[in-house]
Kinemage of the C-alpha trace (Angstrom):
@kinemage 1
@onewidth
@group {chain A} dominant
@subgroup {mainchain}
@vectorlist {calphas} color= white
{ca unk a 1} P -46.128 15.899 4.091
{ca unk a 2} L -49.209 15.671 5.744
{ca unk a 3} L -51.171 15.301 2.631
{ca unk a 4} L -48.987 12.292 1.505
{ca unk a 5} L -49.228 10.598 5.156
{ca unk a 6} L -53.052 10.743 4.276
{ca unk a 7} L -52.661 9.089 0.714
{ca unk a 8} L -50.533 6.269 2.628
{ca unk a 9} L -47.039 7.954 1.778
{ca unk a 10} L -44.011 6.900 4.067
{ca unk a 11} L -40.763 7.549 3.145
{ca unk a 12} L -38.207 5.550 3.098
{ca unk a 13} L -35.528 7.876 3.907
{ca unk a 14} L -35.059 11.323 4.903
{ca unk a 15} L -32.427 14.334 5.557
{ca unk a 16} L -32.341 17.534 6.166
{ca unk a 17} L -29.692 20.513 6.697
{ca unk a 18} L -30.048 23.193 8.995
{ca unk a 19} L -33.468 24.096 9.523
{ca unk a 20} L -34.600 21.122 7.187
{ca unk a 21} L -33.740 18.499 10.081
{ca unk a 22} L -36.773 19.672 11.821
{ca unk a 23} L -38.835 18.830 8.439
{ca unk a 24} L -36.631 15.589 8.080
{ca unk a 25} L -37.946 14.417 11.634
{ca unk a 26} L -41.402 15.147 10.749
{ca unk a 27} L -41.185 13.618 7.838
{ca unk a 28} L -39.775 10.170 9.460
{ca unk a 29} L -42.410 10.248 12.251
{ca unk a 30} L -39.545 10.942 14.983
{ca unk a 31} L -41.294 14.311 15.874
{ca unk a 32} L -44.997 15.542 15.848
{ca unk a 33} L -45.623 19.064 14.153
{ca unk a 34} L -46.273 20.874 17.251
{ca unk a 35} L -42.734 19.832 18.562
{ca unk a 36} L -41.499 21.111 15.130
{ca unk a 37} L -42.741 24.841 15.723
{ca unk a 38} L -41.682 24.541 19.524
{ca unk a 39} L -38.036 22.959 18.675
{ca unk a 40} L -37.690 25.942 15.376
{ca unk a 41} L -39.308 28.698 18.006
{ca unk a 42} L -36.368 27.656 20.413
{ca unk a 43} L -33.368 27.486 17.350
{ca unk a 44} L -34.114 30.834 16.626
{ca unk a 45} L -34.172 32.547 20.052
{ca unk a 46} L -31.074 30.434 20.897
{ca unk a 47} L -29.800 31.347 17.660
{ca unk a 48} L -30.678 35.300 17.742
{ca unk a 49} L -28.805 34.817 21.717
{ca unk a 50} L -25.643 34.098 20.027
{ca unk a 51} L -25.446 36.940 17.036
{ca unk a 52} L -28.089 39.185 18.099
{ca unk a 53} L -26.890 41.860 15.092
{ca unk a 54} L -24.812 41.864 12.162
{ca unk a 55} L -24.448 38.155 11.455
{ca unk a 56} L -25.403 35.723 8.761
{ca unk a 57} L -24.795 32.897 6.959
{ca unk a 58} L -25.083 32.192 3.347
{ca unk a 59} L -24.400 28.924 0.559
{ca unk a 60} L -23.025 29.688 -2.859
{ca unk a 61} L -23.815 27.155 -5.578
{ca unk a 62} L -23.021 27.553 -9.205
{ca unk a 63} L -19.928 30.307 -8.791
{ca unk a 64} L -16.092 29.541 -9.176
{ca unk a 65} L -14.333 29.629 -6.522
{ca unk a 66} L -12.438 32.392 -8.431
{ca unk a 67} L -15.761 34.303 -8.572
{ca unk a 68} L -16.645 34.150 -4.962
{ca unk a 69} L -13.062 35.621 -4.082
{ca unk a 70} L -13.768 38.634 -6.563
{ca unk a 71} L -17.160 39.410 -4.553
{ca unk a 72} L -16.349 38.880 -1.146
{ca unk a 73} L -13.012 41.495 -2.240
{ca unk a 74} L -16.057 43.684 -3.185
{ca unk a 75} L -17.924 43.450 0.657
{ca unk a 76} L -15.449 42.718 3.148
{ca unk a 77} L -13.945 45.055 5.009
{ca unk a 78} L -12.837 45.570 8.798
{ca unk a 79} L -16.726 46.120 10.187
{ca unk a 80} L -18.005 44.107 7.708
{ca unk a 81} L -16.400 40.777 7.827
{ca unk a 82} L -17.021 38.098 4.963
{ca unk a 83} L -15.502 35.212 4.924
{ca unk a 84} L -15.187 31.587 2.395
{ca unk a 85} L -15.476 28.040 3.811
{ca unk a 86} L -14.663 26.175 0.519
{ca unk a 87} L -16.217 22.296 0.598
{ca unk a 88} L -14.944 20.691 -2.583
{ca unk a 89} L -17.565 18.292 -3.833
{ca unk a 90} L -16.284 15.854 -6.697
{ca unk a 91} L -18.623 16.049 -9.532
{ca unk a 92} L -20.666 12.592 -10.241
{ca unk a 93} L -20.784 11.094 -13.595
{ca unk a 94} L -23.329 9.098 -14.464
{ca unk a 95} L -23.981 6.627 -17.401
{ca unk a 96} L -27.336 5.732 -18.614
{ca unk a 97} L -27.376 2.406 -20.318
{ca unk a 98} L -29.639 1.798 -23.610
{ca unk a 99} L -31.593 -1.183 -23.327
């Protein structure tokens, strides 16, 4: 980012998810980078506070839901717990036109 701020590069609009907000707030000029390591420095000690063992969180992209079932079946048990947060996404389709 810093490298395109130099060349004259703003964007016009930004997002992030999880961690990637801190980048996204960089990237819009809300935030300088030393905030970003302080503010990510402070999300994972809060974070590490909360599930200080055995915890984590994961996104599957590409897999049937179908699929997913079959391998959480595989790693779930009672001390292990895995669980499936489905988000349905409806599939875009776009047309190009020929000009």
């Amino acid at each position: 980012m810093d490298q395109l701020k130099k060349l004259g590069w703003q964007p016009t609009l930004v997002a992030g998810h999880s961690l990637g907000i801190f980048a996204a707030a960089y990237a819009a000029g809300v935030i300088n980078k030393e905030d970003v390591f302080k503010l990510v420095a402070l999300r994972t000690k809060q974070m590490q506070e909360c599930y200080p063992e055995d915890y984590g969180m994961g996104v599957v992209v590409g897999l049937s839901r179908p699929e997913v079932k079959k391998l959480v079946a595989q790693v779930h048990s009672e001390n292990d717990s895995v669980f499936i947060f489905l988000i349905k996404i409806r599939k875009r389709r776009t047309r190009f036109l020929e000009q």
